[in-house]
Backbone as ProteinMPNN parsed JSONL, in Angstrom:
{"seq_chain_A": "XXXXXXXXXXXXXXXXXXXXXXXXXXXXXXXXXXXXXXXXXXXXXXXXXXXXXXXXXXXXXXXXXXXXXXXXXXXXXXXXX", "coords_chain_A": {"N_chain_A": [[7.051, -10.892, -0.54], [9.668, -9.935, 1.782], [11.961, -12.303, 3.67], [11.69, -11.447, 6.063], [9.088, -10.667, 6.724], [8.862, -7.783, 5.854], [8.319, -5.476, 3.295], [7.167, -5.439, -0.292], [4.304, -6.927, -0.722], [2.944, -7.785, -2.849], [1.236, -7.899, -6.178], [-1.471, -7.128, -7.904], [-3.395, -8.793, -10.078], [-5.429, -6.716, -12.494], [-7.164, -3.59, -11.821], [-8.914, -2.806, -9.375], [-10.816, -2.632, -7.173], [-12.066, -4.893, -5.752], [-10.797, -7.134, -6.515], [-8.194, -6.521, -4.948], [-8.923, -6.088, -2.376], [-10.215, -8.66, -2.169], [-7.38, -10.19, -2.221], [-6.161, -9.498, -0.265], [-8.212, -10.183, 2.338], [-7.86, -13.205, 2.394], [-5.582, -13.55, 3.293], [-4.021, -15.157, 6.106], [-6.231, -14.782, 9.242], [-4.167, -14.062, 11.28], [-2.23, -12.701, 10.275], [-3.215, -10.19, 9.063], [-4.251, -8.991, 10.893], [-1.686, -7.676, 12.133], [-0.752, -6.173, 10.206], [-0.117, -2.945, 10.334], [0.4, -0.398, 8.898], [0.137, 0.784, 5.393], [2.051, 1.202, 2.519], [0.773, 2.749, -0.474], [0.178, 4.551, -3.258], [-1.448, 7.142, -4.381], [-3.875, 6.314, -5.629], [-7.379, 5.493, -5.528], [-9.5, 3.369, -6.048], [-7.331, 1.635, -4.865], [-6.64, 2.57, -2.23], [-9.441, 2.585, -1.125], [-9.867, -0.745, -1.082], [-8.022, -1.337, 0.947], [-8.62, 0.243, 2.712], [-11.409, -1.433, 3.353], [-10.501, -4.275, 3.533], [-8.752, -4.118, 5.381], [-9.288, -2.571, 7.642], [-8.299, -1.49, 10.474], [-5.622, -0.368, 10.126], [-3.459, 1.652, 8.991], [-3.109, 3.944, 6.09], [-0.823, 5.113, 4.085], [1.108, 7.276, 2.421], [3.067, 6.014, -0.719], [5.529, 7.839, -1.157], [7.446, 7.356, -2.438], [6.557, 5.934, -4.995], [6.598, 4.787, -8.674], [4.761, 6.523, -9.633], [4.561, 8.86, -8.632], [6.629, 10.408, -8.389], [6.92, 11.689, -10.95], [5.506, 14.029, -10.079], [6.422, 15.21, -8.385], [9.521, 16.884, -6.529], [13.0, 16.173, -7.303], [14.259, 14.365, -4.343], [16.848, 15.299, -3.647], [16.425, 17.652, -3.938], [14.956, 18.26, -1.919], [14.278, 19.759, 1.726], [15.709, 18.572, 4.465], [16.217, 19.208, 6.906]], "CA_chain_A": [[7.35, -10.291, 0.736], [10.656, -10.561, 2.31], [11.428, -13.289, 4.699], [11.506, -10.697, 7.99], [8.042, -9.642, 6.936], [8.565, -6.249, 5.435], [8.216, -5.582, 1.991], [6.455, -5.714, -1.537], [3.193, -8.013, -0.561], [2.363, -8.818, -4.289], [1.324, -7.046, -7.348], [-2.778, -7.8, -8.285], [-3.959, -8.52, -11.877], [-6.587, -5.777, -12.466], [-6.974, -2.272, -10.967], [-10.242, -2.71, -9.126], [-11.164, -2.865, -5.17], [-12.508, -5.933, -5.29], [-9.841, -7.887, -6.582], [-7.095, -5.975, -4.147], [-9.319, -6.241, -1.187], [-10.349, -10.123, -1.963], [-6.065, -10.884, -2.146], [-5.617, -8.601, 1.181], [-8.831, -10.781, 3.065], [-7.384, -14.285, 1.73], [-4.281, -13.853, 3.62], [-4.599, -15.702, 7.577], [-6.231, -13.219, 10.367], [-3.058, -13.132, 11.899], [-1.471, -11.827, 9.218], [-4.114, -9.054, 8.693], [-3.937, -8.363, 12.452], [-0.65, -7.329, 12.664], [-0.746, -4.763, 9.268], [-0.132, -1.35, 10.746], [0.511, 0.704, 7.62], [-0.206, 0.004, 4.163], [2.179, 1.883, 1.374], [-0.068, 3.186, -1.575], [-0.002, 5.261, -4.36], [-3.076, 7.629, -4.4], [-5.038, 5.438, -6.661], [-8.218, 6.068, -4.414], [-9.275, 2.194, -5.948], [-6.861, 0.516, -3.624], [-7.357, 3.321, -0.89], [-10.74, 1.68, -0.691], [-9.47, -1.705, -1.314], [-7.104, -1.084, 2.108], [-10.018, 0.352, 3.994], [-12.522, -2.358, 3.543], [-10.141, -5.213, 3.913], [-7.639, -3.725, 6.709], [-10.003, -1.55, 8.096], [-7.597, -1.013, 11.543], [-4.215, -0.12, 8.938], [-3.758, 3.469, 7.935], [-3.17, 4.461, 4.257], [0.415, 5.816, 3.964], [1.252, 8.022, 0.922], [4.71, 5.908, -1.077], [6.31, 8.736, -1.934], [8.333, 6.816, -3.747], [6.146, 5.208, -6.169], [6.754, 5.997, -9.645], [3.445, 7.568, -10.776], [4.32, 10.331, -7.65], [7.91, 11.132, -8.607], [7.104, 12.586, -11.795], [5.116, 14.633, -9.953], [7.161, 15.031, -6.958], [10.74, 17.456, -6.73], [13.754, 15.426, -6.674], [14.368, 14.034, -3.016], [17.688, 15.789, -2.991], [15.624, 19.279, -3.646], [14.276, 18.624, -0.102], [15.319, 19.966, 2.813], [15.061, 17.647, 5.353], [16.816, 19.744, 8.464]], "C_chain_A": [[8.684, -10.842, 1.206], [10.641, -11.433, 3.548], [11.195, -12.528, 6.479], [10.204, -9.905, 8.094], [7.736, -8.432, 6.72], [8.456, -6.467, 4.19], [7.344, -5.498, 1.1], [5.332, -6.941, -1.03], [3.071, -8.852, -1.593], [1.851, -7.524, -5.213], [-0.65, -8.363, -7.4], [-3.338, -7.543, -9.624], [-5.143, -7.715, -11.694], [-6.119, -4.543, -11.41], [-8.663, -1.903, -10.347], [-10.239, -3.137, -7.767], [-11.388, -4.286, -4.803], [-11.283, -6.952, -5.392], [-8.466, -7.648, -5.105], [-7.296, -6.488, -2.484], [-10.024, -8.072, -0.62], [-8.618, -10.942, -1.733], [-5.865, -10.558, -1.09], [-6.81, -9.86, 2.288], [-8.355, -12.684, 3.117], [-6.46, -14.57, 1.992], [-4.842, -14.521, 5.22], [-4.746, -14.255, 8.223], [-5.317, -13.373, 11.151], [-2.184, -12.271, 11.553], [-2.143, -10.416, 8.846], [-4.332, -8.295, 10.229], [-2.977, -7.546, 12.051], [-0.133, -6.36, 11.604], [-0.979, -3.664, 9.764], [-0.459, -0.748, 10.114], [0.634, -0.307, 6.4], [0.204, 1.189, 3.232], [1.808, 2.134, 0.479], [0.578, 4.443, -2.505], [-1.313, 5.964, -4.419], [-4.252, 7.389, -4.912], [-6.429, 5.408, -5.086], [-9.367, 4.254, -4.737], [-8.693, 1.533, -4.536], [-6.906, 1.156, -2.023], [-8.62, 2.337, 0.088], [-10.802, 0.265, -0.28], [-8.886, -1.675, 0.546], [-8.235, -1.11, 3.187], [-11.15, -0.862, 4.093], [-11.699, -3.841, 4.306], [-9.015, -5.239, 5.258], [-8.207, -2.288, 7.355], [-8.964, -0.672, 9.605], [-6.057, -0.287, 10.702], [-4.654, 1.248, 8.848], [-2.589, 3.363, 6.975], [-2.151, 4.976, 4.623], [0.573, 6.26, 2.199], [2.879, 7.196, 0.414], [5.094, 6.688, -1.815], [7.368, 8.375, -2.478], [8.253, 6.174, -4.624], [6.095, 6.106, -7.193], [5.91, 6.789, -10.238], [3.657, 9.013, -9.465], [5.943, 11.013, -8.113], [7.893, 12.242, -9.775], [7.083, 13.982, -11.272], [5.918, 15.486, -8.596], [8.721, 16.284, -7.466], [11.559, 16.095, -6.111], [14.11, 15.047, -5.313], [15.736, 15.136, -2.537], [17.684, 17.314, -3.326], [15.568, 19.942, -2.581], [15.542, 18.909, 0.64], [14.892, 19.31, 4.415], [15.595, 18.241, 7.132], [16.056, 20.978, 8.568]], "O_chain_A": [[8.908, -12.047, 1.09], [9.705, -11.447, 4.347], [10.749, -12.946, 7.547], [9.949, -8.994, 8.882], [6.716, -7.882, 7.135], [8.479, -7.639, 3.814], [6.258, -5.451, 1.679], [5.853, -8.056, -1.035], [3.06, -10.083, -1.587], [2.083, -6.35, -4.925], [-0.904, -9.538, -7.134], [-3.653, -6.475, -10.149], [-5.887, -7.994, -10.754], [-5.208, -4.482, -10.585], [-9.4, -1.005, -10.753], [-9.544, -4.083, -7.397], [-10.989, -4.797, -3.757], [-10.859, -7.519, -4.385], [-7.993, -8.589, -4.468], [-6.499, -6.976, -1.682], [-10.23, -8.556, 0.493], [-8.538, -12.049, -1.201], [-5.179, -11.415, -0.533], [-6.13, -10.48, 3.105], [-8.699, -13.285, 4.135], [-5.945, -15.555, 1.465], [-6.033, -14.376, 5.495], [-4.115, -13.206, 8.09], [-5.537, -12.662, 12.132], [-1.559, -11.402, 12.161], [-1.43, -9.572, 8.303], [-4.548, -7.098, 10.417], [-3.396, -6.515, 11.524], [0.853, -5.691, 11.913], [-2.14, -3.262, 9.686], [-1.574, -0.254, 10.279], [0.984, -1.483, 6.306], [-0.611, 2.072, 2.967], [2.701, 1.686, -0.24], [1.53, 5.123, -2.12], [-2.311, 5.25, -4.513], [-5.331, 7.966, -4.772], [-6.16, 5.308, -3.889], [-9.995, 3.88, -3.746], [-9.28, 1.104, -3.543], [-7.114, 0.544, -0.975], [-8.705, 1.778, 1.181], [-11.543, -0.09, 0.636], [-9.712, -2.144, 1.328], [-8.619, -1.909, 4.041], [-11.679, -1.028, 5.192], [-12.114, -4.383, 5.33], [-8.619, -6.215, 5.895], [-7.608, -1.22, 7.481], [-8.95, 0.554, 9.711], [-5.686, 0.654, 11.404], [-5.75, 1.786, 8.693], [-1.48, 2.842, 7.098], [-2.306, 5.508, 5.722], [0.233, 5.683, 1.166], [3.881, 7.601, 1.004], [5.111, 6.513, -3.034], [8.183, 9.147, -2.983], [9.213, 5.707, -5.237], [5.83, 7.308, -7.202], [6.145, 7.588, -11.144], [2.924, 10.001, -9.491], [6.127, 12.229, -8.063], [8.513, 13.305, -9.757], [7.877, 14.884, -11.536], [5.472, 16.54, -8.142], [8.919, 16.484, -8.665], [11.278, 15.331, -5.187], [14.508, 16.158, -4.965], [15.769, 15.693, -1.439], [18.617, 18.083, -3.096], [15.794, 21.087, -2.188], [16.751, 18.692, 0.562], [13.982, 19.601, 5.191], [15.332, 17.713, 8.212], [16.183, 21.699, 9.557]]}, "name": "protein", "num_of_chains": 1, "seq": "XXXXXXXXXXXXXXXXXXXXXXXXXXXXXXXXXXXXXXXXXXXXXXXXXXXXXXXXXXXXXXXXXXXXXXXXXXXXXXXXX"}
């Protein structure tokens, strides 16, 4: 995580809820307070993972992770006006 608090959290060995949502509970409750949004990938795993352990947080889609780009039109496709 960067030092102003935004950022990459961590990366979790395994692809399983429990693990994701035991590294997310394991951090201090002030730190789990103050998680608004939580960038994901649609893996419906860490979805769950998110919801159990940051139950107040809503699920944001990172449309810029790479398992969505394949799937995704280039950014400068869009029309953003």
């Amino acid at each position: 995580m960067g030092t102003d608090g935004r950022g990459l959290f961590g990366q979790v060995e395994g692809r399983n809820s429990a693990s994701v949502a035991d590294r997310l509970t394991s951090q201090p409750a002030s730190w789990c307070t103050q998680v608004r949004y939580v960038a994901i990938d649609l893996c419906a795993t860490f979805r769950t993972a998110v919801h159990r352990a940051l139950p107040h947080a809503a699920v944001v889609v990172d449309c810029f992770h790479p398992s969505l780009r394949r799937e995704s039109p280039p950014l400068d496709a869009i029309s953003f006006g």
